[in-house]
N, C-alpha and C positions, 0 to 999 in steps of 0.2 A: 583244067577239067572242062568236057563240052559239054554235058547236062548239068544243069543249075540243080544243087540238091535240095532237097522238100522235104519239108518235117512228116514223119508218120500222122493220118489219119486217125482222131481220138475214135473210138466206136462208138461213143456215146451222142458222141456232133454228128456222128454220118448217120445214127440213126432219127436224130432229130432231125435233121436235114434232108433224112431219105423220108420220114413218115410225120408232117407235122399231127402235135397233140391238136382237138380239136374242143370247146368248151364243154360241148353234149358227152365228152368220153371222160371228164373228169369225174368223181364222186362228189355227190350232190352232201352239203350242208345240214345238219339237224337243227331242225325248229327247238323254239324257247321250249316247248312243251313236251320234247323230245329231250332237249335237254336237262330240265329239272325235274319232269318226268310232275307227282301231285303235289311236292312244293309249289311249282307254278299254279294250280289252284287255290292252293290255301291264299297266298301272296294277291290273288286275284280278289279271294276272296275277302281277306282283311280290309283290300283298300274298297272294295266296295262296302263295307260294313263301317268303315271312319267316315266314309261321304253324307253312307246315311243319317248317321249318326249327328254329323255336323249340322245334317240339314233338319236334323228333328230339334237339337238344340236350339238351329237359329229360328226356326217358327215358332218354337215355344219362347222367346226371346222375344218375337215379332207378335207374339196375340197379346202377350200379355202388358204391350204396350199402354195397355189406358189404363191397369194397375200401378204402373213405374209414373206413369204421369199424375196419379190422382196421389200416389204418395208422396212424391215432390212438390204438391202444391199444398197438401198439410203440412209439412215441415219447412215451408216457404214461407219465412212472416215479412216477406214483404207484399205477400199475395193478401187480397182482400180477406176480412175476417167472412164475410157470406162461401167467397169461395172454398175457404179450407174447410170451413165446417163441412158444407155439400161434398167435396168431395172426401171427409169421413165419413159421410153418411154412404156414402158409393163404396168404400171399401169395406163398412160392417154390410153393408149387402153382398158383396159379389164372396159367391162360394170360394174361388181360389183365391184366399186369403186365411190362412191357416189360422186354429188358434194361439200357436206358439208366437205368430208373429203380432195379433191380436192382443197378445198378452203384454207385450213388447211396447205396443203404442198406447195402452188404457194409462201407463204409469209413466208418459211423458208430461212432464207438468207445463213445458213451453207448449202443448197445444190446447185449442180451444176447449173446453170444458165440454160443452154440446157434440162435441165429436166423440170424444171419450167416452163422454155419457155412450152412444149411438154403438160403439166398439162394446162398447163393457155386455150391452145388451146383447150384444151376437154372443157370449160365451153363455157354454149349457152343458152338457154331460161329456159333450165329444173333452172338453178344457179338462174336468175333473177326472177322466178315465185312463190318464197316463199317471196320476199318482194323485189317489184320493183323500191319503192322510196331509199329505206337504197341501193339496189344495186348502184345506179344513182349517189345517192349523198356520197358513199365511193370514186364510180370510179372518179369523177369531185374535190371531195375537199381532198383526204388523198396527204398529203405531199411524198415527197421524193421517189416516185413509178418512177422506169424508162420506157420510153417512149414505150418500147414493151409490157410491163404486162399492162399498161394504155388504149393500143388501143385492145390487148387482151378483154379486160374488155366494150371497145366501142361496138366491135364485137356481144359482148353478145347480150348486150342490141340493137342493131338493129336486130339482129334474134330472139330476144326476140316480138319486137314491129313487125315481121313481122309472126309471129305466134298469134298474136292476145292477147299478153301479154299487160294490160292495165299502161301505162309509163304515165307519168305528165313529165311537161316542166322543173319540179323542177331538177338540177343535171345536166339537158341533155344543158341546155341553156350554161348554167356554163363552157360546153366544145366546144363551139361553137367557141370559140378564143384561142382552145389550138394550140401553136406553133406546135404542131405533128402536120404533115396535115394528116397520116393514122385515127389519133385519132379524128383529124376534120371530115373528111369527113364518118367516122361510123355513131358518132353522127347528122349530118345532116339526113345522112337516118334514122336512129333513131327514128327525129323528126317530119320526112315526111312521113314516113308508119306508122306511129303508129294510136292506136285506135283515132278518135277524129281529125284526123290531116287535116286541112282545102288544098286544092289549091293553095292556096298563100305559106303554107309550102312547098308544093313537088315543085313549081316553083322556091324557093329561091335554097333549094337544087339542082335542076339541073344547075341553074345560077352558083354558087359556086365550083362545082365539076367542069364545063367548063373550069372555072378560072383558079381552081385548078391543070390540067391537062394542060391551055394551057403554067401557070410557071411551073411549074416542069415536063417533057416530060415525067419523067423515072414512073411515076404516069397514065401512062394515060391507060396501062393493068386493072389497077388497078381500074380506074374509072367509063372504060367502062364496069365493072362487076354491079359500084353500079348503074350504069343506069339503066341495067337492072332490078334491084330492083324495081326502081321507076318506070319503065316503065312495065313491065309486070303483066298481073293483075292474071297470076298462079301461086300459092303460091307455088307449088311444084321446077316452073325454078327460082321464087326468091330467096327460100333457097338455090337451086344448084349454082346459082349465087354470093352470100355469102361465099359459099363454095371455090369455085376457089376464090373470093377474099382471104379468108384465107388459101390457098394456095400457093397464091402470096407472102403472107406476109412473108413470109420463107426465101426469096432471097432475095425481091424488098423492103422489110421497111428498110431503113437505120441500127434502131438501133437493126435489128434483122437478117441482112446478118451477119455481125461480130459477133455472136451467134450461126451460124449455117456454119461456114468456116470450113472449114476441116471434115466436116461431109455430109451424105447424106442417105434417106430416101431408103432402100431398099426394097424385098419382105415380108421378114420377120424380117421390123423394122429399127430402126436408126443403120448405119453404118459407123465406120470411115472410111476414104477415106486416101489410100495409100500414102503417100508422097514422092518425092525420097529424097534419100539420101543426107545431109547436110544441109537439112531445117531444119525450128526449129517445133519440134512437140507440142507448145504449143495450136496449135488449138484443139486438142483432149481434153483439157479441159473441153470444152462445154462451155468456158465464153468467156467475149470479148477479141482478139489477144492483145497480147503487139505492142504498134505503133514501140518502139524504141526494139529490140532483141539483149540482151547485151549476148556475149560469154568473160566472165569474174568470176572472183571469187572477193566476195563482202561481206566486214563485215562492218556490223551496231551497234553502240551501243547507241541505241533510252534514250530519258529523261524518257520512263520506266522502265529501265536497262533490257531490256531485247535483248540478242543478239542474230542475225539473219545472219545464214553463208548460203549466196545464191551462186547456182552456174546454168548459162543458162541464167535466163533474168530473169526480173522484169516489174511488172506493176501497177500502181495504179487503183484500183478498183473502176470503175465510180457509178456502183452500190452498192458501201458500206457506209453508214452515219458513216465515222470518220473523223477527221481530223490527223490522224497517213495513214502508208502507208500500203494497202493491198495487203499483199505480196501471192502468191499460189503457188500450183502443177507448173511445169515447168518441160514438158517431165518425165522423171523419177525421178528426185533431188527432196525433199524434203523438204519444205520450212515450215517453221510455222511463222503462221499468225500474224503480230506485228499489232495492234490496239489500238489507246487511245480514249475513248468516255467521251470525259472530256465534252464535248458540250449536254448538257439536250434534252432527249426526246420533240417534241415536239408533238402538240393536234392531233394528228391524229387523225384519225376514222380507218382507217387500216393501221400499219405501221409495211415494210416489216423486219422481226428479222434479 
């Protein structure tokens, strides 16, 4: 053969070959927004709604840092006793501190007493206004509560019943014969301002606190405040009235001067108070003073073998449910606490740890 044979010509090669495609004549692509059409906004919108989210989280994370730090240094007993107290005192002041959490820290018994105390004080009607019976009937029937957290808890619940918080007799009758007379005489106003409360109540109450004031004289600052309770019909001088009573209660209740000895309330917060030299600094503790202040060296070896090298003084802990000895801080010396709780929890409803 003289011509070389050649394969046919595909029409599809000769036409790519006769007209090349050019980019511009392809069909152009749909955008994400095209493509998901308002999914793509909702998806937009959620992850902008998790960022913010996060970031309102993490600043509210980040302000409330000197809360997280003042509650680590109360529950820090390797941190000085000045400090923890002070900063219980910074957390019964600072508003963002609930009183559920408040309530939580009043009945830890490994913290200082003066803190507690300072906590127990910040609860008032906002405490008693999520359930005013369980308030009533914790305050009147839980065992073993000493007599300043007790009328603490009275306090409530009269600024409670005079804010218009609806109380029953249930709890409040219970405390009408408490040996405290601060804790009596709460509970009488209590029962006499409160919703519901007849003439014959606010009468008993004024008879009682009379009584009250004309046995125990050192009572009578004290009572002429809750008169005014019962006797004024502005709810704004009642609470003020209330208020200087718990004011009072700092110096004037028995078992809450010996709680607050050696300390005092200054501009900026609780401050210890100077002592001179060759006293015992055991009132910086924030608990109650030793009666007897021993300057001796003193070894113990308890029926739970465990030994206790005191040096300054010693005290038994009226507020501790043991029957061993509760030993503390004493000035600077170092004491660890000998305790035997051989004696069974008993029924509480709130019982303090």
């Amino acid at each position: 053969m003289s011509e070389q044979r050649r394969l046919p010509e595909l029409p599809v090669l000769g036409a790519v070959s006769a007209a090349p495609i050019s980019p511009s004549s392809l069909p152009s692509s749909r955008t994400a927004r095209e493509k998901y059409g308002v999914l793509f906004w909702l998806g937009l919108a959620g992850l902008i709604g998790v960022i913010l989210w996060v970031g309102w989280f993490a600043w509210n994370v980040w302000s409330m840092r000197d809360v997280w730090r003042d509650v680590f240094v109360l529950f820090d007993e390797r941190s000085a006793l000045v400090e923890r107290i002070q900063a219980g005192d910074r957390l019964a002041n600072d508003p963002r501190v609930t009183p559920a959490q408040i309530w939580e820290f009043v009945f830890r018994k490994e913290l200082p007493t003066l803190a507690r105390w300072r906590l127990a004080e910040r609860l008032g009607a906002e405490a008693v206004r999520g359930d005013p019976r369980g308030f009533a009937l914790a305050t009147a029937r839980s065992p073993n509560w000493p007599d300043w957290l007790r009328a603490q808890f009275a306090r409530a619940l009269a600024e409670a019943a005079v804010q218009g918080v609806t109380l029953s007799e249930v709890g409040l009758e219970e405390m009408t014969d408490h040996p405290d007379p601060v804790t009596r005489a709460f509970t009488l106003v209590a029962l006499a301002t409160r919703r519901g409360a007849d003439a014959t109540a606010q009468a008993n109450a004024r008879d009682q606190l009379h009584r009250l004031a004309a046995d125990q004289p050192f009572l009578t600052r004290f009572v002429d405040c809750l008169r005014i309770v019962l006797e004024q019909p502005d709810r704004d001088r009642r609470l003020q009235a209330l208020e200087d009573a718990k004011l009072w209660m700092r110096r004037g209740h028995p078992d809450s001067a010996s709680i607050w000895e050696g300390w005092n309330m200054g501009v900026s917060g609780l401050e210890p108070i100077n002592e001179p030299v060759g006293r015992s600094s055991s009132n910086l503790k924030g608990e109650s003073p030793s009666r007897e202040r021993l300057r001796r060296s003193r070894t113990r070896m308890g029926d739970d073998h465990a030994l206790t090298h005191l040096v300054g003084g010693w005290e038994n802990d009226h507020d501790a449910r043991s029957d061993g000895i509760g030993l503390k801080w004493v000035g600077l010396v170092s004491i660890r606490q000998v305790c035997r709780t051989d004696q069974p929890e008993s029924n509480a409803i709130v019982s303090c740890r």
